[in-house]
C-alpha positions in Angstrom: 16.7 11.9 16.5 19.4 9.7 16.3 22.7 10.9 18.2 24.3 7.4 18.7 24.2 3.8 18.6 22.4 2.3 21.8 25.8 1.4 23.5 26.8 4.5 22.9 29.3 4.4 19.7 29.1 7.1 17.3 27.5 7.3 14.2 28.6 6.6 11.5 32.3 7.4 13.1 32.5 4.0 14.7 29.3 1.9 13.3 27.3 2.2 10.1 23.5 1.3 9.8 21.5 0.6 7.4 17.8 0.4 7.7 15.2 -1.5 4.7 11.9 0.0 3.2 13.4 3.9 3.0 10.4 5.0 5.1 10.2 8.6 5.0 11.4 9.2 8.7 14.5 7.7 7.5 15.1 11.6 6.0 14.8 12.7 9.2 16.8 11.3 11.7 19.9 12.7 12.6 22.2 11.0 11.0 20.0 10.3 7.9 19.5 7.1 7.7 21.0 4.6 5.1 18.5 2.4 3.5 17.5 -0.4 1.1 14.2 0.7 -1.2 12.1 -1.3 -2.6 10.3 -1.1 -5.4 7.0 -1.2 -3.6 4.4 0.3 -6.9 6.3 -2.6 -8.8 5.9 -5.5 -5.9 2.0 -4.7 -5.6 1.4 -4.8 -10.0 3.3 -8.1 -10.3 1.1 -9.7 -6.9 -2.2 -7.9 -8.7 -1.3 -9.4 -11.7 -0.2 -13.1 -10.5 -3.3 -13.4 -8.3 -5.4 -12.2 -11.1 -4.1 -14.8 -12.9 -4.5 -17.6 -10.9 -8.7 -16.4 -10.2 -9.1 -16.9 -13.7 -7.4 -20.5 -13.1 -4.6 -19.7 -15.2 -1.2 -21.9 -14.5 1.4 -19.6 -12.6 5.1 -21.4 -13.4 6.5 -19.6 -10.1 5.3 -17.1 -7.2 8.7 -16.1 -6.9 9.6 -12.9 -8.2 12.6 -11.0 -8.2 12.7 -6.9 -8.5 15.2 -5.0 -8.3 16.2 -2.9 -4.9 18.4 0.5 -4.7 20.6 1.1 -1.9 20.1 5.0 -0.6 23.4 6.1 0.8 22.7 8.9 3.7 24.9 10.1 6.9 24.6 6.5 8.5 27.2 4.7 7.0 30.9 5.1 6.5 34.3 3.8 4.5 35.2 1.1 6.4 38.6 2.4 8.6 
């Protein structure tokens, strides 16, 4: 559980956080915690896909891809004062 920053400011009173990859835990911590998800099923079809491609010697323009994340607002972050 999470009861206040490590120098001991309070959350979210004085200092919002924000974690990335909404792991489940992130549920459970006290505050909830604030996080970016990803769209992990989408990330793993499109890097299937691309590196089926290039096996079969296909011509990939880019190996940059760009999907779409949602912030997941929880009891870790605040209005700024």
């Amino acid at each position: 559980m999470v009861e206040g920053a490590p120098d001991g400011r309070r959350i979210p009173e004085e200092v919002s956080i924000v974690g990335f990859d909404d792991l489940p835990v992130a549920r459970w911590t006290h505050p909830s915690l604030t996080t970016v998800r990803q769209p992990l099923f989408d990330m793993a079809a499109m890097v299937a896909t691309t590196l089926l491609r290039i096996i079969d010697g296909e011509h990939v323009e880019s190996l940059r891809l760009e999907l779409a994340t949602r912030l997941v607002a929880r009891g870790s972050t605040a209005p700024p004062a």
